[in-house]
C-alpha positions as CSV (number, residue, x, y, z in Angstrom):
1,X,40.5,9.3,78.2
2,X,41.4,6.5,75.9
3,X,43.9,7.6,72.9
4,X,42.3,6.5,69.5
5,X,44.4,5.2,66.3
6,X,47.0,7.1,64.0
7,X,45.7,9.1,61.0
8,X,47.4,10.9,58.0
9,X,47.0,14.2,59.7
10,X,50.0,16.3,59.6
11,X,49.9,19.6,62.0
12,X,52.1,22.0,61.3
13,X,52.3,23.9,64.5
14,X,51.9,28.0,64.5
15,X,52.4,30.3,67.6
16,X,51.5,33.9,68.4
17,X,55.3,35.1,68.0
18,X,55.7,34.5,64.1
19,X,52.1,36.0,63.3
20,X,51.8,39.4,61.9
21,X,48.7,40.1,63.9
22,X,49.3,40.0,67.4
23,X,52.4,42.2,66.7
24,X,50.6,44.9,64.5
25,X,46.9,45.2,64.8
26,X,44.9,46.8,68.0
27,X,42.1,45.9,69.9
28,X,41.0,47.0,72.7
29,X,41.1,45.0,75.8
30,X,42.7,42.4,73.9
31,X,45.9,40.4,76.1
32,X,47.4,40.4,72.6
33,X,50.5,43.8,73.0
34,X,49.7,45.0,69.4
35,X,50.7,47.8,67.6
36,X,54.6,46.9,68.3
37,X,57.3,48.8,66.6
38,X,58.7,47.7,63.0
39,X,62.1,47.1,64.7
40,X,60.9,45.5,67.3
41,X,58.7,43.0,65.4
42,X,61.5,42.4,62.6
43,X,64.5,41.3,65.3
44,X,61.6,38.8,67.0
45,X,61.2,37.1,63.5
46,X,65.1,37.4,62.8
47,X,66.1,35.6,65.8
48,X,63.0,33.0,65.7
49,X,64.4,32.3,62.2
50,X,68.3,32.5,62.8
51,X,67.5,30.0,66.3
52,X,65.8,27.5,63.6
53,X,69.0,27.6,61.6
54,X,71.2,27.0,64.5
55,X,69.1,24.6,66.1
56,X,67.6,22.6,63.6
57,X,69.2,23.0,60.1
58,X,66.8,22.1,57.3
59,X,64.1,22.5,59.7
60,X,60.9,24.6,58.6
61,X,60.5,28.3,59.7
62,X,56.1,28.5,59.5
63,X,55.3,31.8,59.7
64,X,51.8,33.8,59.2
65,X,51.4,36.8,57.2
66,X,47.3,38.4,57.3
67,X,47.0,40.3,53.6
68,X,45.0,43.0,55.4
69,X,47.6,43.4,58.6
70,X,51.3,42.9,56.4
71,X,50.1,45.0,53.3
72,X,50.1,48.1,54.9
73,X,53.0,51.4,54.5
74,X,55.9,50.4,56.2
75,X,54.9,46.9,57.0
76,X,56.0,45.6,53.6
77,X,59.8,47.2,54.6
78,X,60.2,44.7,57.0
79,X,58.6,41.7,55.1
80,X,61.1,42.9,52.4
81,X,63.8,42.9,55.0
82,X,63.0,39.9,56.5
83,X,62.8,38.3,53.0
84,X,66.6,39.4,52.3
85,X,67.6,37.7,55.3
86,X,66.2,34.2,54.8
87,X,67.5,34.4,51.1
88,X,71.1,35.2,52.1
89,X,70.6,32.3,54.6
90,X,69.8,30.5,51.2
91,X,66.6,29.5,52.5
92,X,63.7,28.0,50.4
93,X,59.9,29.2,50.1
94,X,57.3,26.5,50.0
95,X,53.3,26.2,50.8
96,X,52.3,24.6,53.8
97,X,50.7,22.1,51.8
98,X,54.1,21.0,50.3
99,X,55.9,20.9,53.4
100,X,53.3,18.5,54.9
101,X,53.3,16.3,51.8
102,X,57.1,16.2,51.9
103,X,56.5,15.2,55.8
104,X,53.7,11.7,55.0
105,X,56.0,10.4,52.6
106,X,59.2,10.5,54.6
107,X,57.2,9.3,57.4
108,X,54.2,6.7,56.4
109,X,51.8,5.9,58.5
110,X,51.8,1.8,58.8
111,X,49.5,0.2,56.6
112,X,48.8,3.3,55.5
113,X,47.8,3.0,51.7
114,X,49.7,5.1,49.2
């Protein structure tokens, strides 16, 4: 394997955990759990997110919401809740797209033209 150059690709990395779909959608003979309780699902993203804070303050919480898996009944009571909790954290909402903007000009690539 031989490693090529640097390129203004920024990857915002995303993991199972924060993502509404493994937690509430079903398939069968999927290793994904699926259907998992509100409660449950809520206190994974509030400790993810309360971690972040701890751990890396300033840092960016990414998390995925699916339209068709979130907008559903009760599912919007614990985006609601978890919404309240990141705003009396007085945290910020931005697109992905911002975030990694932000990132390439804080961090130029060399020679990089701007």
């Amino acid at each position: 394997m031989e490693w090529g150059g640097q390129v203004e690709l920024v990857e915002v990395p995303v993991s199972w955990t924060p993502d509404d779909f493994p937690q509430m959608e079903f398939l069968l003979n999927a290793a994904l759990p699926g259907l998992s309780g509100y409660d449950k699902t809520l206190g994974m993203w509030r400790t993810d997110f309360d971690y972040m804070l701890d751990e890396e303050p300033g840092g960016d919480f990414c998390i995925t919401f699916h339209p068709q898996v979130i907008g559903r009944g009760g599912r919007m009571t614990i985006l609601q809740d978890l919404i309240a909790h990141m705003k009396a954290a007085d945290a910020t909402f931005r697109r992905v797209a911002d975030v990694a903007a932000d990132w390439k000009a804080a961090h130029p690539l060399p020679g990089a033209a701007r």
